[in-house]
Backbone as CSV, one residue per row, in Angstrom:
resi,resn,N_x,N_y,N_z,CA_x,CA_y,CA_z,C_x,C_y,C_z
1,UNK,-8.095,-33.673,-92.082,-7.767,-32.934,-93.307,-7.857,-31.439,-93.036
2,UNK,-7.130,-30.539,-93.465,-6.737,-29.277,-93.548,-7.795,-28.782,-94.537
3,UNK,-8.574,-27.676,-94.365,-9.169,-27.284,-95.146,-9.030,-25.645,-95.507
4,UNK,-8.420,-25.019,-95.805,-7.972,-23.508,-95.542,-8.598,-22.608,-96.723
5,UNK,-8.977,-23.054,-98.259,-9.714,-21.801,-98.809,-11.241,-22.465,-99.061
6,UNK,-11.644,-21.207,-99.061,-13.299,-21.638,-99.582,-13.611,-22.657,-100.200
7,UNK,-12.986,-22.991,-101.286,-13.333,-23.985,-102.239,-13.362,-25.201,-101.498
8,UNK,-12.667,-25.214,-100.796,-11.937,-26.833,-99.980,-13.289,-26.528,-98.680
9,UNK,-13.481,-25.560,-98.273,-14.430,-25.784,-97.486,-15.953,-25.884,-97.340
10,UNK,-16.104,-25.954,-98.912,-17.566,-25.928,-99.452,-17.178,-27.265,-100.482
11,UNK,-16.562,-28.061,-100.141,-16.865,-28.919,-101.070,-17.840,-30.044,-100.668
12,UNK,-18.976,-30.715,-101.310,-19.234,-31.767,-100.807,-19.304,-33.003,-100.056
13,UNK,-18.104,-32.905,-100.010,-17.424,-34.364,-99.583,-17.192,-34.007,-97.934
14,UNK,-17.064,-32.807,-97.959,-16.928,-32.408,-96.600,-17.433,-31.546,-95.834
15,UNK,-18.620,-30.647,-96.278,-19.506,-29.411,-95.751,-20.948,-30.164,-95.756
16,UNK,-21.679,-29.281,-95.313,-23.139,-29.765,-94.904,-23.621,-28.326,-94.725
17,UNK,-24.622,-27.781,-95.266,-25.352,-26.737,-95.338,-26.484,-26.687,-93.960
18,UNK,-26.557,-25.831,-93.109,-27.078,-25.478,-91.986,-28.209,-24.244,-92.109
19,UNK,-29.349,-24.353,-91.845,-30.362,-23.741,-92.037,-31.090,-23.362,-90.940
20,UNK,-30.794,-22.277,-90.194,-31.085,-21.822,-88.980,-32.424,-20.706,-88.600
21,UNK,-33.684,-21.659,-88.218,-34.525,-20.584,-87.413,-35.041,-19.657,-88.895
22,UNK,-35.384,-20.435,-89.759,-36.007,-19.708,-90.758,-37.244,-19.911,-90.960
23,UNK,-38.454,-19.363,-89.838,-40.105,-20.075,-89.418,-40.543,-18.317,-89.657
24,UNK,-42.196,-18.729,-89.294,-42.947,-17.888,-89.478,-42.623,-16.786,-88.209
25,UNK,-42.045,-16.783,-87.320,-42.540,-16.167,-85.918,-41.109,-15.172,-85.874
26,UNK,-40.121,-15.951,-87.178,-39.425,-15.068,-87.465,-38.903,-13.697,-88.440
27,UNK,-39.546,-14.368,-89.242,-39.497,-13.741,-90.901,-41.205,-13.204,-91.160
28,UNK,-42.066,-13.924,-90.558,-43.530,-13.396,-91.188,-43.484,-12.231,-90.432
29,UNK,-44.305,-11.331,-91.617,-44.775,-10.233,-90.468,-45.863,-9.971,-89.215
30,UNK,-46.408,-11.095,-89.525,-47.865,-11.767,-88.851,-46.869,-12.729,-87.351
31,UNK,-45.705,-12.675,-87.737,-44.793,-13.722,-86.491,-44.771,-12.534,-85.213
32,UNK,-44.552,-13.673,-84.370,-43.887,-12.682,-83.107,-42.898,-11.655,-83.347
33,UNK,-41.381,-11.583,-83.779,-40.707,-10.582,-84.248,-41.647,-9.622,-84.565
34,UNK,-42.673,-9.902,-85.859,-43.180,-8.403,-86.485,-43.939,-7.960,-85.777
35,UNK,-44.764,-8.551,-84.886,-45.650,-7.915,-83.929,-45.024,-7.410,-82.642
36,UNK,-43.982,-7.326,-82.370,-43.140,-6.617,-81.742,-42.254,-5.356,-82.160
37,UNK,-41.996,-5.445,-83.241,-42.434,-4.071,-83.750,-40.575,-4.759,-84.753
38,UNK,-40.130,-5.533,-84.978,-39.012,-5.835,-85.452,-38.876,-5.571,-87.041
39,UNK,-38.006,-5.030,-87.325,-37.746,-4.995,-88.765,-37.423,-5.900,-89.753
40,UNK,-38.436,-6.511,-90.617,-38.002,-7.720,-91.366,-37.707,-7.888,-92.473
41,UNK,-37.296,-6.704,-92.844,-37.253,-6.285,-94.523,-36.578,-6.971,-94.973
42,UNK,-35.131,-7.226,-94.108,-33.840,-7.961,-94.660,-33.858,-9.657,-94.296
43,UNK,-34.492,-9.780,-93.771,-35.262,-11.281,-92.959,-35.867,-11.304,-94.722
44,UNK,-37.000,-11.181,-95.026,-38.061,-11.247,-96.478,-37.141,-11.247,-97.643
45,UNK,-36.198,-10.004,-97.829,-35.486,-10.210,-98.232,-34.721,-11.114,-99.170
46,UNK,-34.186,-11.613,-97.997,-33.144,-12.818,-98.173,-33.515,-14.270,-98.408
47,UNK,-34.495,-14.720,-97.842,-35.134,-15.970,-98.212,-35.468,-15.937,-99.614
48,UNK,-35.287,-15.495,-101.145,-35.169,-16.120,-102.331,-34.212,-16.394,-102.791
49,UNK,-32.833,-15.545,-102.164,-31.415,-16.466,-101.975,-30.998,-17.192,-101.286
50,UNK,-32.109,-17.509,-100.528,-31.351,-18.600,-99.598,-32.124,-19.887,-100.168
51,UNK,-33.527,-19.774,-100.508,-33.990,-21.128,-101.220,-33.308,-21.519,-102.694
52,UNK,-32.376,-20.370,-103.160,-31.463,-20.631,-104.539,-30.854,-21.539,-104.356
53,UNK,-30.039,-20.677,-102.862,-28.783,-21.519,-102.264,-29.360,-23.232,-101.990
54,UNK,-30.013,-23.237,-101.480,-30.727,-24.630,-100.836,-30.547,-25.513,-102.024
55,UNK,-31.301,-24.716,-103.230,-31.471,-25.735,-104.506,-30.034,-26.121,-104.962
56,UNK,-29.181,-24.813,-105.060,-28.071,-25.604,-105.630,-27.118,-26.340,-104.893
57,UNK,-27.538,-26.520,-103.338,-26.385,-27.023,-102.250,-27.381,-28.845,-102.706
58,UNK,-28.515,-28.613,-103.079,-29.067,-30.158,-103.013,-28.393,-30.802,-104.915
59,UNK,-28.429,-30.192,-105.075,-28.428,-30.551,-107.198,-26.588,-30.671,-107.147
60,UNK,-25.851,-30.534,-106.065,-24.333,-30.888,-105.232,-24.193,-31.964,-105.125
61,UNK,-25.794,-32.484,-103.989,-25.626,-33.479,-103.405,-25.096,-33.234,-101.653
62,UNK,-25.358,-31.880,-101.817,-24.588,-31.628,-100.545,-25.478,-31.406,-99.366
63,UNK,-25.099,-32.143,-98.169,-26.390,-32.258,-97.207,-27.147,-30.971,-96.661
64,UNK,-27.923,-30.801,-96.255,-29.294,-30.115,-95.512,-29.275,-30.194,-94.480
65,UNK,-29.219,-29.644,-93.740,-29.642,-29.560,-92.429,-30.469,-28.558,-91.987
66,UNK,-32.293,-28.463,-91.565,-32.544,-27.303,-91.177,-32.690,-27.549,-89.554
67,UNK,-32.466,-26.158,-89.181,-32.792,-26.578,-87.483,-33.789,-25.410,-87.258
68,UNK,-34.748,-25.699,-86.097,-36.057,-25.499,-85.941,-36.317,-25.453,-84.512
69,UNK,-36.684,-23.640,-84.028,-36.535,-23.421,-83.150,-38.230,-24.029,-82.211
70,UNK,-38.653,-24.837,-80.904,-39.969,-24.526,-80.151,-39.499,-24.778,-78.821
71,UNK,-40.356,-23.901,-78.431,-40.661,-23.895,-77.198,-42.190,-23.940,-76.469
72,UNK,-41.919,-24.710,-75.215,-43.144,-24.774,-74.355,-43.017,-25.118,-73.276
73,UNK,-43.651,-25.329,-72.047,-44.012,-25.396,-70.853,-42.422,-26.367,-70.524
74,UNK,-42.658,-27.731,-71.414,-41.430,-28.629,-71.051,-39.792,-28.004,-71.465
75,UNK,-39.654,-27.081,-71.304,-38.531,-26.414,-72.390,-38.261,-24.991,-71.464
76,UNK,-39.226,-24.312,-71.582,-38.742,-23.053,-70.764,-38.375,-22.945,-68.965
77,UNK,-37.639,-22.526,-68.773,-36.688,-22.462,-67.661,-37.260,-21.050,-67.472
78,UNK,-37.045,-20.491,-65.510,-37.091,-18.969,-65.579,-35.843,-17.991,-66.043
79,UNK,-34.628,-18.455,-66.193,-34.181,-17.535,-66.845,-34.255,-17.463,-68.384
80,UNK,-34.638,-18.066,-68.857,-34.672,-18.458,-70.454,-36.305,-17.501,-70.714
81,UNK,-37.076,-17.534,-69.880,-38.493,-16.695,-70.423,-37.975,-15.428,-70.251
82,UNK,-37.552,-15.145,-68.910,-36.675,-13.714,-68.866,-36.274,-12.394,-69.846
83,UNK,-36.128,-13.551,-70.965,-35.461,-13.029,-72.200,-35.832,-11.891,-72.814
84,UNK,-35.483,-10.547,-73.476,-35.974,-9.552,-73.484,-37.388,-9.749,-74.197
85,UNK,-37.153,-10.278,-75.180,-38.073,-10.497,-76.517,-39.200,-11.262,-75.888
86,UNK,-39.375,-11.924,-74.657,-40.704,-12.603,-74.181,-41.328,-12.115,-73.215
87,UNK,-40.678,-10.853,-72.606,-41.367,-9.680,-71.099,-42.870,-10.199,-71.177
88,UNK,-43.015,-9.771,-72.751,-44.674,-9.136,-72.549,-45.513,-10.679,-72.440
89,UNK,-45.318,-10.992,-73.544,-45.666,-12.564,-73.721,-44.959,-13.637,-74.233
90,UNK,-45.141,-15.341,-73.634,-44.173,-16.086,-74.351,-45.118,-16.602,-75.641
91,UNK,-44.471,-15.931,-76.898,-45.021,-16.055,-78.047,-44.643,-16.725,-78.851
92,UNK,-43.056,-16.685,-78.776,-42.426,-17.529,-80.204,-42.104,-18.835,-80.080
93,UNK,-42.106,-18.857,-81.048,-42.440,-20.428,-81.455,-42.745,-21.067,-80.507
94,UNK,-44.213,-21.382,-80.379,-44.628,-22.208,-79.608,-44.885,-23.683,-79.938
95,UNK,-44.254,-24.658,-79.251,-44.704,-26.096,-79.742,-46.280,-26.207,-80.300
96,UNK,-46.495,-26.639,-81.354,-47.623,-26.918,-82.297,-48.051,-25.451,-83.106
97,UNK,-47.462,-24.257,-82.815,-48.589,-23.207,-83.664,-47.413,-23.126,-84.811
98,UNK,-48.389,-21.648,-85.305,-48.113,-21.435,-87.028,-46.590,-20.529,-86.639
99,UNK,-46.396,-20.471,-85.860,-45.238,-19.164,-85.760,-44.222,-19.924,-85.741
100,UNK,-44.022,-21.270,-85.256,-43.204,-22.070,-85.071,-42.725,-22.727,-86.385
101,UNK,-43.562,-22.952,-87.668,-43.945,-23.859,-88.980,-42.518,-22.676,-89.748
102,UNK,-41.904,-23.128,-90.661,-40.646,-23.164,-91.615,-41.645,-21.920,-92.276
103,UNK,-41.088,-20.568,-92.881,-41.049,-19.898,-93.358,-41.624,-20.782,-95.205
104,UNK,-42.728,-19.601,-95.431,-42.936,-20.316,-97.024,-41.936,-20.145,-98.066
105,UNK,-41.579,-21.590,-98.468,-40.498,-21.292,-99.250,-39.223,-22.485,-98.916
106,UNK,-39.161,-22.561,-97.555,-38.487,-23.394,-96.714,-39.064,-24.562,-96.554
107,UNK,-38.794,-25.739,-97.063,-39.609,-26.972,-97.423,-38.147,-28.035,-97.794
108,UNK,-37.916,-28.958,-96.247,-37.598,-30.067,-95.938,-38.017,-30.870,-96.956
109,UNK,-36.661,-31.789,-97.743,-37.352,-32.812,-98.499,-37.073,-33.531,-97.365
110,UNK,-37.945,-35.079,-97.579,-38.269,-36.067,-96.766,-37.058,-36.712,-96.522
111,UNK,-35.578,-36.520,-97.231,-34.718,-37.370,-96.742,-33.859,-36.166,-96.441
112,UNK,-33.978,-35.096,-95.647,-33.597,-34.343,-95.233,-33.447,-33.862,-93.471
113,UNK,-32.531,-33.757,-93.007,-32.590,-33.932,-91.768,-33.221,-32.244,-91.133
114,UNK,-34.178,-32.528,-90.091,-35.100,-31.183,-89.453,-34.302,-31.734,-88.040
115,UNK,-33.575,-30.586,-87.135,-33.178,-30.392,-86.069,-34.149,-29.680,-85.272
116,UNK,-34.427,-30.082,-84.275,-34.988,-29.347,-82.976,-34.338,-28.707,-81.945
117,UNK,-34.128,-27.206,-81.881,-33.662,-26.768,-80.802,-34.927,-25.793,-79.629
118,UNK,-33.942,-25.735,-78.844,-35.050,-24.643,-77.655,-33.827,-23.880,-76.801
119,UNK,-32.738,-23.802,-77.161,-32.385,-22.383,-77.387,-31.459,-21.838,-78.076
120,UNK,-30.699,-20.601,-77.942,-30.029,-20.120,-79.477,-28.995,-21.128,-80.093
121,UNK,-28.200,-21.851,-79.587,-27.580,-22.700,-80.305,-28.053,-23.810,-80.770
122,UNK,-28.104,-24.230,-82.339,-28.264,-25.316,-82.439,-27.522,-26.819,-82.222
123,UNK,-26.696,-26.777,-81.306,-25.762,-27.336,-80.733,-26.320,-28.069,-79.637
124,UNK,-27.025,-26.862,-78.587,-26.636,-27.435,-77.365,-28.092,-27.948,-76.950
125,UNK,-28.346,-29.808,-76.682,-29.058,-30.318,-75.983,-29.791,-31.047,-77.172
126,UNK,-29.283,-31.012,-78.825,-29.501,-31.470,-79.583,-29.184,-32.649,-79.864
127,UNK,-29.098,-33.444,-81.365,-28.511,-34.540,-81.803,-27.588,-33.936,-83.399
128,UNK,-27.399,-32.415,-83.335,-26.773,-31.994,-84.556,-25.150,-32.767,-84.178
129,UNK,-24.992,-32.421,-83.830,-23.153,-32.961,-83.642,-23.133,-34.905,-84.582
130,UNK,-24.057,-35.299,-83.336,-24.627,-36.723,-83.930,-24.300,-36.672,-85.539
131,UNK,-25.222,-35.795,-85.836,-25.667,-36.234,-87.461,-24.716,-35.814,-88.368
132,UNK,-23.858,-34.376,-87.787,-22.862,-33.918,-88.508,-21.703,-34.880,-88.776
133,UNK,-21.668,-35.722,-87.473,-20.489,-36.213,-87.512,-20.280,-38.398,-88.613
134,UNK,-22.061,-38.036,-88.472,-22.406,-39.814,-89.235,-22.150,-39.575,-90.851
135,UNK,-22.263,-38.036,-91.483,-22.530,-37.684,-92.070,-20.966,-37.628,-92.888
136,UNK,-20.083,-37.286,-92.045,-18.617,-37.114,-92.079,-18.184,-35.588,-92.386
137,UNK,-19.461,-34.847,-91.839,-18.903,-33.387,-92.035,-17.820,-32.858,-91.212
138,UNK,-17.466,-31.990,-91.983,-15.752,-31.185,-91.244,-16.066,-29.635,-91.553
139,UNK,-17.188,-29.016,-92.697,-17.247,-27.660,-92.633,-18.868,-27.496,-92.806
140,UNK,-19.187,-26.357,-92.125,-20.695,-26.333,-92.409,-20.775,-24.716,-92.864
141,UNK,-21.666,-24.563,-93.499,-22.215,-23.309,-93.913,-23.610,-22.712,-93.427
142,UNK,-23.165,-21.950,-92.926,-24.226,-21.229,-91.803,-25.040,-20.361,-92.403
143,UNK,-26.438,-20.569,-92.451,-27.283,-19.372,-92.766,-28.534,-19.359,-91.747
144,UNK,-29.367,-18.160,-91.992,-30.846,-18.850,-91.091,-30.777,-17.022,-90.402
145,UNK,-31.652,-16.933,-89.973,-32.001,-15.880,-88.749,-32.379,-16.453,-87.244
146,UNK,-31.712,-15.043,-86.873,-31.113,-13.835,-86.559,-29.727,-14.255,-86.842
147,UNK,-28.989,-13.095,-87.832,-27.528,-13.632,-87.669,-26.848,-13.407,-86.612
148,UNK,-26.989,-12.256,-85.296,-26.580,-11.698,-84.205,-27.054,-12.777,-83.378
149,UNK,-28.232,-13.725,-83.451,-28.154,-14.483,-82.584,-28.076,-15.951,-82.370
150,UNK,-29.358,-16.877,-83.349,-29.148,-18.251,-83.347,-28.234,-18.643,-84.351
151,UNK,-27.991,-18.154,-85.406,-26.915,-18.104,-86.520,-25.770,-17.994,-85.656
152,UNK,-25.517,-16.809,-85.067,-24.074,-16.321,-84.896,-23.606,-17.357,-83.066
153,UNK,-24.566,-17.978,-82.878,-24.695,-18.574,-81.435,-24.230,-19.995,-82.458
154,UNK,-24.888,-20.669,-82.863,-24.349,-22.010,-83.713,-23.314,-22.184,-84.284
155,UNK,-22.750,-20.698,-85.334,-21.686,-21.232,-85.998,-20.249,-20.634,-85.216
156,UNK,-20.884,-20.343,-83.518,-19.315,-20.142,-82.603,-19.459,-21.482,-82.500
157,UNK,-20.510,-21.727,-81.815,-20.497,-23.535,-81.035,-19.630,-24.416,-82.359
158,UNK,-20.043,-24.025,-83.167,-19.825,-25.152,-84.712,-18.028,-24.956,-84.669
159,UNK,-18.014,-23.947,-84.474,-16.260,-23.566,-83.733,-15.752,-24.130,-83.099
160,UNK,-16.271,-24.346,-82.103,-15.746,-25.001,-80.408,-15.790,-26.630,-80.276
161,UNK,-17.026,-27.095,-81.615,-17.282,-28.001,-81.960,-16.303,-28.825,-82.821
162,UNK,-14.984,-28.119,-83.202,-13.855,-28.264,-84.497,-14.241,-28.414,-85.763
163,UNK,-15.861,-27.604,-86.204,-15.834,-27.710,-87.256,-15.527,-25.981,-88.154
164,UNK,-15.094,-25.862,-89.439,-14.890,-25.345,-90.185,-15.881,-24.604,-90.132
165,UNK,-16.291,-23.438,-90.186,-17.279,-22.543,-90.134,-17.234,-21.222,-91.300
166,UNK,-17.999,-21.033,-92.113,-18.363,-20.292,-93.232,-20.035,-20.061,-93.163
167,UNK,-20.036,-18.630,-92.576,-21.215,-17.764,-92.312,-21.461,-17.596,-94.267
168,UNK,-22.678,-17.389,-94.948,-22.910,-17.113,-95.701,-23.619,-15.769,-95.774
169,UNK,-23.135,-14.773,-96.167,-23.653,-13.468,-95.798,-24.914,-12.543,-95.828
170,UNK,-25.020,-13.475,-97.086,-26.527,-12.484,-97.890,-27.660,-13.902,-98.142
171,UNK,-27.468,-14.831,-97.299,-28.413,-16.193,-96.783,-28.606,-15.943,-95.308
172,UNK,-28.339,-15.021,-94.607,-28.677,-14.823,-93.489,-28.892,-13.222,-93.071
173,UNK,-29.769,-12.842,-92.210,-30.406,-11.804,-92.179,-31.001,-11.450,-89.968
174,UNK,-30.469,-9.921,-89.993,-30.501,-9.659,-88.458,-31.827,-8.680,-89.136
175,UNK,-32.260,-8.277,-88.060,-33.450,-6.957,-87.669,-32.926,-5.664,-87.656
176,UNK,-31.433,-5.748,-87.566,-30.693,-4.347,-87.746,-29.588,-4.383,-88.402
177,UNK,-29.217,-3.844,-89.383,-28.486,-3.681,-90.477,-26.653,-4.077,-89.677
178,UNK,-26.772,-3.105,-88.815,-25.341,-2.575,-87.684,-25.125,-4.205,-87.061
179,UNK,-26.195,-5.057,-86.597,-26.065,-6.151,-85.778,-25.430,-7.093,-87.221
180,UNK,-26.022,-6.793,-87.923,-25.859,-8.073,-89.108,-24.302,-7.893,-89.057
181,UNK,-24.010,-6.341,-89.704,-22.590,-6.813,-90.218,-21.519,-6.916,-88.945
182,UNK,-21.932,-6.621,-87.846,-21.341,-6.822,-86.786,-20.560,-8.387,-86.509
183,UNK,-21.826,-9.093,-86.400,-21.709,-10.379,-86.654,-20.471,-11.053,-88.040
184,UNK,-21.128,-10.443,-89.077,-19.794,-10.828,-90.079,-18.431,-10.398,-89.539
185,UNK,-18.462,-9.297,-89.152,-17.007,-8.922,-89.067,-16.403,-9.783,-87.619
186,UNK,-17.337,-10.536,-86.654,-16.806,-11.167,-85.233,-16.265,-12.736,-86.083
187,UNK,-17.007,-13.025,-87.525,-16.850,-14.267,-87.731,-15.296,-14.687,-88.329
188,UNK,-14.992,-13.178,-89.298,-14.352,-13.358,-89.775,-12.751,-13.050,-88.765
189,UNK,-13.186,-12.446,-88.093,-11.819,-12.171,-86.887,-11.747,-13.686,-85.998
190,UNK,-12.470,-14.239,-85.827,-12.059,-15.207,-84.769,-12.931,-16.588,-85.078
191,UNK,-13.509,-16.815,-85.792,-14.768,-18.069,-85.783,-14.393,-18.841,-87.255
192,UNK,-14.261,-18.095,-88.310,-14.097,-18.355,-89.787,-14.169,-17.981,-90.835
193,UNK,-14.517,-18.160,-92.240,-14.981,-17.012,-93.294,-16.179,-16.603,-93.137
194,UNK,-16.465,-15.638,-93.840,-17.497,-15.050,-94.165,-17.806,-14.978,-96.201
195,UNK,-18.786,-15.608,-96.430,-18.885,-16.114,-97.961,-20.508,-15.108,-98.643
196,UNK,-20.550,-15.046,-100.012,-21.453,-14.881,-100.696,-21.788,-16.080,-100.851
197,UNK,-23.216,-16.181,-101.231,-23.851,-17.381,-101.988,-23.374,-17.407,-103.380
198,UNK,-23.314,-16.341,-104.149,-22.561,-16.066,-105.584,-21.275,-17.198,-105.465
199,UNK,-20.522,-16.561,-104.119,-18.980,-17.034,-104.306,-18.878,-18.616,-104.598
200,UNK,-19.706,-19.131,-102.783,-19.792,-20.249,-102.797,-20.747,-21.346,-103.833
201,UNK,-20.931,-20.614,-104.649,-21.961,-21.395,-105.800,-20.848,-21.474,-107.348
202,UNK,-20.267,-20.239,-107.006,-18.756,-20.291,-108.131,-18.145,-21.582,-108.019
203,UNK,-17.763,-22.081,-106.595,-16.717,-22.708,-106.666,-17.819,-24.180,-106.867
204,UNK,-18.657,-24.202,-106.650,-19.524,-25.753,-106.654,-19.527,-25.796,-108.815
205,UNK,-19.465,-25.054,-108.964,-19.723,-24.757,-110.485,-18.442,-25.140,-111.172
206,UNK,-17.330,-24.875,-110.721,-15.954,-25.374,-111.103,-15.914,-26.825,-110.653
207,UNK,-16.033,-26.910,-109.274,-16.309,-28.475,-109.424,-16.703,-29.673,-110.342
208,UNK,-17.793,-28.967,-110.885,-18.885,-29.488,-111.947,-17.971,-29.938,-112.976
209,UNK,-17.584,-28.125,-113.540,-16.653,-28.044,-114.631,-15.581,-29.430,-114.872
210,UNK,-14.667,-29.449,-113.489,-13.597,-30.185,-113.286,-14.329,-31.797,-113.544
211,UNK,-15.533,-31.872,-113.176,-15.715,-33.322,-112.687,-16.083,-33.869,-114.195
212,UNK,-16.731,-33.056,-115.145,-17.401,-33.297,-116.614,-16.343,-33.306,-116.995
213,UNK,-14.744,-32.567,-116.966,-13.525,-32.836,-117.851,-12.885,-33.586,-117.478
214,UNK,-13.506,-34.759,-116.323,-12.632,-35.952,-115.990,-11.309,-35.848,-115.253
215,UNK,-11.576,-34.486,-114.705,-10.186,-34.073,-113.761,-10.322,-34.178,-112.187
């Protein structure tokens, strides 16, 4: 099926909501990011529109997916510690600590699917494709931090993957203002739309409309 405007690509029947790397080690200021000296204003921010979004993508009916970044001893590779952000120490998200645990606010219901990744894509070495595809998704909606990186790393793969891709703009949040919209503007040139939560909550709302007038 062809899916070409927003509406058609946020509809239920065929999208699945994607929730990327939204833990303590990212968004707390007490996380690795903030103790590195990272700016999280727009990270803090954004997480009371994105748990809006969550509520009204579930009261849809429309699936969940969060994915959930750890790492440890069995997981890290030497070029993967390399990484700028771990020189000093490997801090983030470590298998079992608090830096690793879902941002407060961010709370998996029990019939909700939690993805495990260990590195920026939630794609690669996972079982997301698996679930996207049992699920019968064809468009997903991308939110989560860093948008410059595990966000904007997933919803290329989610590309390459043939699915429909719609970055949600102001549900996802970089450390630098310039990286964020950077990212929007790479999505919308070559990867897919770029959406409000407003927008995409418009069109779930007409749905409604349509479905109560028996149309």
């Amino acid at each position: 099926m062809i899916l070409r405007t927003l509406k058609e690509r946020c509809d239920p029947r065929w999208a699945c909501l994607l929730v990327v790397d939204v833990q303590n080690d990212f968004v707390h200021p007490k996380g690795s990011a903030g103790q590195r000296g990272e700016d999280l204003s727009e990270a803090v921010a954004m997480v009371p529109r994105l748990v809006r979004f969550i509520a009204e993508a579930r009261s849809m009916s429309l699936p969940v997916v969060y994915v959930r970044t750890t790492h440890s001893e069995w997981t890290d590779t030497p070029s993967w510690v390399y990484r700028k952000s771990q020189q000093k120490a490997l801090a983030t998200c470590r298998e079992g600590s608090w830096g690793a645990e879902f941002y407060e606010g961010i709370s998996p219901l029990p019939e909700e699917r939690v993805v495990i990744k260990h590195r920026y894509s939630a794609f690669i070495n996972t079982d997301l494709n698996t679930v996207l595809k049992a699920k019968g998704t064809q468009s997903v909606l991308v939110t989560g931090v860093a948008t410059n990186v595990c966000v904007e790393t997933t919803a290329r793969d989610a590309y390459t993957f043939d699915y429909y891709v719609t970055l949600i703009e102001d549900c996802s949040a970089a450390y630098d203002g310039t990286l964020h919209a950077n990212t929007l503007e790479n999505i919308r040139r070559h990867f897919g739309l770029v959406a409000s939560s407003d927008e995409v909550m418009a069109t779930w709302e007409g749905l409604q409309q349509r479905k109560a007038a028996g149309l």
